[in-house]
C-alpha positions as CSV (number, residue, x, y, z in Angstrom):
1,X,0.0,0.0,0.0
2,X,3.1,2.1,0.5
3,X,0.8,4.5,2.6
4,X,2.4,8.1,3.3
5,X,1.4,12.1,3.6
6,X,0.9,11.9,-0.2
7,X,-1.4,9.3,-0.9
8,X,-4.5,9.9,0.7
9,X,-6.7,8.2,-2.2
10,X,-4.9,5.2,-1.3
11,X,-5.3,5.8,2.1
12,X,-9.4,5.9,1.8
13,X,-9.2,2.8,-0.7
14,X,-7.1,0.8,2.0
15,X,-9.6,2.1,5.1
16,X,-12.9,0.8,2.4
17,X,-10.9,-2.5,2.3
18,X,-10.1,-3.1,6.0
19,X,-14.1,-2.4,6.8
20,X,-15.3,-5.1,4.0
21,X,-12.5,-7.5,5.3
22,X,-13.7,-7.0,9.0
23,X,-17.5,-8.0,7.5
24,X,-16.5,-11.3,5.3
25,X,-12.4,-12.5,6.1
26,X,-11.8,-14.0,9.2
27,X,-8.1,-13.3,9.0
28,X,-6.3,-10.8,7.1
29,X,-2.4,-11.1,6.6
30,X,-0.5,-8.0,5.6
31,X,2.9,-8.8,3.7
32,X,4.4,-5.7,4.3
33,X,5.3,-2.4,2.8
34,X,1.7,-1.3,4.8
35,X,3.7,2.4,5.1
36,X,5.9,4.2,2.4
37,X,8.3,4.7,5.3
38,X,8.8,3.4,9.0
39,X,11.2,4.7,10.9
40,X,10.7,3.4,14.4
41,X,7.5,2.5,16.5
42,X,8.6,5.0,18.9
43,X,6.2,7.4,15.8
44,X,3.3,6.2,17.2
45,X,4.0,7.4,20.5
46,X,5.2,10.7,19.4
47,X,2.2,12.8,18.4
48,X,1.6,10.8,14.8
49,X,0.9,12.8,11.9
50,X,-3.2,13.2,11.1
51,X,-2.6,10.4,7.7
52,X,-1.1,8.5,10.0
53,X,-3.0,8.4,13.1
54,X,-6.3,7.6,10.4
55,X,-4.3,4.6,9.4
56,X,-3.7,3.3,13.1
57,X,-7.3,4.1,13.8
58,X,-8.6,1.7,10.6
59,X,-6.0,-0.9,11.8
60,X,-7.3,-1.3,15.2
61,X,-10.4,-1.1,14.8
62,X,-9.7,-4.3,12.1
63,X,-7.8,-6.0,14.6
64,X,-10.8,-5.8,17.0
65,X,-13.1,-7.6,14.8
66,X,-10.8,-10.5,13.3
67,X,-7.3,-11.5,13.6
68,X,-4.5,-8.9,12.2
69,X,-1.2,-9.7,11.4
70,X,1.4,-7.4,10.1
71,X,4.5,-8.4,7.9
72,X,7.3,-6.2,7.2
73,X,8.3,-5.2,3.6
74,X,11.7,-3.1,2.4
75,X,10.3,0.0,3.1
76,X,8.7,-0.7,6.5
77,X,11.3,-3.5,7.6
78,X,11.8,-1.8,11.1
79,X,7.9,-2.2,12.3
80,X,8.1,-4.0,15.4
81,X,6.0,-5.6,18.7
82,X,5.1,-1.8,20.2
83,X,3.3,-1.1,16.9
84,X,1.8,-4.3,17.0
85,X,0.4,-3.7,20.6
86,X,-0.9,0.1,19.2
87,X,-3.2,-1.8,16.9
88,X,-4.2,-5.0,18.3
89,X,-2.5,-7.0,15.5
90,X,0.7,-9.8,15.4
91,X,3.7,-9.7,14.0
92,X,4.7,-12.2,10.6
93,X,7.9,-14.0,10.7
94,X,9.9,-13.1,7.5
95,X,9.2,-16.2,5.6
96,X,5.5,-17.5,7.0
97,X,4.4,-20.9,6.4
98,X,0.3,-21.0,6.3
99,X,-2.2,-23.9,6.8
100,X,-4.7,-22.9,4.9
101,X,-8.2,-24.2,3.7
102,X,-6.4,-24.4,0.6
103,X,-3.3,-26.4,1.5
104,X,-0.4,-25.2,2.5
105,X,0.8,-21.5,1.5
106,X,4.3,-19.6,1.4
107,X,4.0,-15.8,2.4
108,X,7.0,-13.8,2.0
109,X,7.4,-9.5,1.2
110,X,9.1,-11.0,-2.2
111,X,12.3,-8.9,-1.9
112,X,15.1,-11.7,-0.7
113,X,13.9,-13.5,-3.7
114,X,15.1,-10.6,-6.4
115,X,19.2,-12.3,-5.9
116,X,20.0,-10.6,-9.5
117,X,20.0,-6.6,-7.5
118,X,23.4,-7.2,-5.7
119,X,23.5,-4.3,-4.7
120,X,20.1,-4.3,-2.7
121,X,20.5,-7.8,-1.5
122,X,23.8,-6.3,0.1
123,X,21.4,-2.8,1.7
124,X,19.2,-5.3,2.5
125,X,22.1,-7.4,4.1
126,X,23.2,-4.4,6.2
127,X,19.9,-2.7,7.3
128,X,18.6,-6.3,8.7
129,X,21.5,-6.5,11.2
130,X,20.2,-6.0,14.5
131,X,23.1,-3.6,15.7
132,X,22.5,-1.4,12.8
133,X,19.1,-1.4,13.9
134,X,19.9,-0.5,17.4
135,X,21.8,2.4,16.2
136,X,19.3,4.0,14.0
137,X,16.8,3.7,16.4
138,X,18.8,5.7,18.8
139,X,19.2,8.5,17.1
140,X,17.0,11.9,16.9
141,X,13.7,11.4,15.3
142,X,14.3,14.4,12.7
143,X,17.8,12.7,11.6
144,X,16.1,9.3,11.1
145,X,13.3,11.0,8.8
146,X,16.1,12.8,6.7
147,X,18.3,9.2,6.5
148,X,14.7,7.2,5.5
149,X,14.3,10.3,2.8
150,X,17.7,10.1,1.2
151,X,17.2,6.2,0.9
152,X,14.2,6.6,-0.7
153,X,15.7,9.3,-3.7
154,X,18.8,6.7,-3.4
155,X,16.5,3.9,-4.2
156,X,14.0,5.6,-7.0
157,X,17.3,7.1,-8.4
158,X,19.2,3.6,-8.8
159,X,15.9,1.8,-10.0
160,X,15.7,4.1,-13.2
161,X,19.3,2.4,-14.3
162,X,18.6,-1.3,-13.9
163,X,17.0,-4.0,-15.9
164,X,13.8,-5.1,-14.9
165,X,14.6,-8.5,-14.9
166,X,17.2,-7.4,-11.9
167,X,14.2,-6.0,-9.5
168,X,12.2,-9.2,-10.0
169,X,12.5,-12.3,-8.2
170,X,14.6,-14.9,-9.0
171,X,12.7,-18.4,-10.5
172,X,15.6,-20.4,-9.0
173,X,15.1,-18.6,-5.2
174,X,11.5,-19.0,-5.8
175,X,11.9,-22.9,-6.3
176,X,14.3,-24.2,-3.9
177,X,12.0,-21.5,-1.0
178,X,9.1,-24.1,-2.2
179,X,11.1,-26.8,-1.8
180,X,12.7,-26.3,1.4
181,X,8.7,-25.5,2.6
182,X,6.7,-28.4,1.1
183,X,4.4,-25.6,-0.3
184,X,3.1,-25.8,-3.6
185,X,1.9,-22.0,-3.4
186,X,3.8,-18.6,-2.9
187,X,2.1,-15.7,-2.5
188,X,4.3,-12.4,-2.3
189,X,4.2,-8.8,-3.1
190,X,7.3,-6.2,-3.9
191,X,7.8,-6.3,-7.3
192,X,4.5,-4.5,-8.2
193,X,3.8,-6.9,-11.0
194,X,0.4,-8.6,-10.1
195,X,-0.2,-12.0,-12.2
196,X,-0.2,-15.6,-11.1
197,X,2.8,-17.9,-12.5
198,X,2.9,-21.7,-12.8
199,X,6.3,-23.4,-12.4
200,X,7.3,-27.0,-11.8
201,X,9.1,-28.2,-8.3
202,X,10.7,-31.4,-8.8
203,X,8.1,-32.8,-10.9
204,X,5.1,-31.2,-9.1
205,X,2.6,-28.4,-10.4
206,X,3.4,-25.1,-8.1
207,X,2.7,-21.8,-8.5
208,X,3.9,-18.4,-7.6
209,X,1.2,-15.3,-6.9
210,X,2.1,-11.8,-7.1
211,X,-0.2,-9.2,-5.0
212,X,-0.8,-6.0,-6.7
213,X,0.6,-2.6,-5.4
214,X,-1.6,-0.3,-4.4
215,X,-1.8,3.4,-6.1
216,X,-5.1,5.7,-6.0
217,X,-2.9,8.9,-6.0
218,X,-0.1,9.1,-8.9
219,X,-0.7,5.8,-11.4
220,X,-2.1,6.7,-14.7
221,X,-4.5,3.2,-13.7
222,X,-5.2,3.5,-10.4
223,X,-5.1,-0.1,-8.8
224,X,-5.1,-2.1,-5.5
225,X,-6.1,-5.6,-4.6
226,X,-5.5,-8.5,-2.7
227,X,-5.3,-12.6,-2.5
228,X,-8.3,-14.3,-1.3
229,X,-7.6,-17.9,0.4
230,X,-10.4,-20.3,1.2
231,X,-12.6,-23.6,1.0
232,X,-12.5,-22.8,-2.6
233,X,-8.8,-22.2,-3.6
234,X,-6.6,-19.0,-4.0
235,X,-8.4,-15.9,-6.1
236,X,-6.3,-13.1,-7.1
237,X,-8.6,-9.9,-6.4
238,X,-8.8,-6.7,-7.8
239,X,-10.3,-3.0,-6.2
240,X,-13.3,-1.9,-8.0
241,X,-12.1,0.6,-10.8
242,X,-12.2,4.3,-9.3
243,X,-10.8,7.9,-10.6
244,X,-7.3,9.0,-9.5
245,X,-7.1,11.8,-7.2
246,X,-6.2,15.5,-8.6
């Protein structure tokens, strides 16, 4: 969803989403990148911005009618338990294994599988390590918002130079994670290239699902949607069509 201060047409399609999951899901899993941006849960605590404070609001109030859990993508990778508390929800393990209705299920952000960016496998390397954690968090709220900006140009800046087969995910990572997990299904997000994929695991029928992005704001098609997993298998799902904001 990549929510943030400037996308407040994703923000309302997100908050009608949350409301018509707490009426018909009886769990929703988010796989991360919820937020544009997360640069500690000590935010939360410290007089949250109005977009943000709505957001919290439509989380908790979720998390009060079903189950919540929260995943952490590359952009919100440092969300952590005191968040969790704020809203009622649980936190995902990196790679989560699912027993589902529909047989097992692989849920991952996407981003370890995209091996080919070397150089973000490496960011991603660093930025995971929970000493470099420790010290980010520790410094002055105003220095970590300018650090999480100039990674963000960094980023957008880099991505404009690379292949796009280099920011997707690798087929090889995607079938030895299936192996190693017995799943037959993986369901991940990052790459903001929605479709569903079928690929052979030693022999057997698998398949790999991409979740769309979400963008109501800026994209010429504005777009959102979601993966739907019950007594009847694995839909791919898709927000009603609605006009971009000015």
């Amino acid at each position: 969803m990549h929510l943030g201060p400037d996308a407040p047409a994703t923000a309302a399609a997100f908050q009608e989403f949350l409301e018509e999951a707490g009426r018909k899901a009886d769990t929703l899993i988010l796989a991360g990148d919820i937020f544009d941006a997360w640069i500690g849960d000590d935010v939360v605590l410290h007089d949250p911005d109005p977009w943000l404070q709505a957001a919290l609001s439509a989380l908790r109030r979720l998390a009060g009618r079903i189950p919540l859990w929260l995943g952490r993508g590359n952009r919100d990778f440092l969300l952590g338990a005191d968040l969790a508390r704020h809203v009622g929800a649980r936190l995902l393990p990196e790679t989560a294994l699912l027993d589902t209705d529909a047989g097992l299920v692989l849920l991952v952000h996407g981003d370890e599988y995209c091996i080919a960016d070397h150089g973000y496998q490496r960011f991603r390397r660093t930025v995971r390590r929970p000493g470099v954690q420790r010290l980010y968090l520790a410094l002055p709220l105003r220095v970590r918002k300018g650090i999480a900006a100039w990674a963000r140009h960094r980023s957008m800046h880099a991505n404009r130079y690379k292949a796009p087969d280099i920011m997707d995910v690798d087929p090889g990572a995607v079938v030895e994670a299936l192996r190693q997990s017995g799943a037959r299904l993986v369901i991940h997000g990052h790459t903001h290239r929605p479709g569903r994929h079928a690929l052979q695991v030693d022999g057997q029928p698998c398949e790999r699902l991409v979740l769309p992005d979400w963008d109501f704001d800026h994209a010429e098609m504005p777009r959102g949607g979601w993966a739907s997993v019950g007594h009847d298998g694995v839909q791919l799902c898709y927000c009603p069509a609605r006009p971009a904001a000015n």
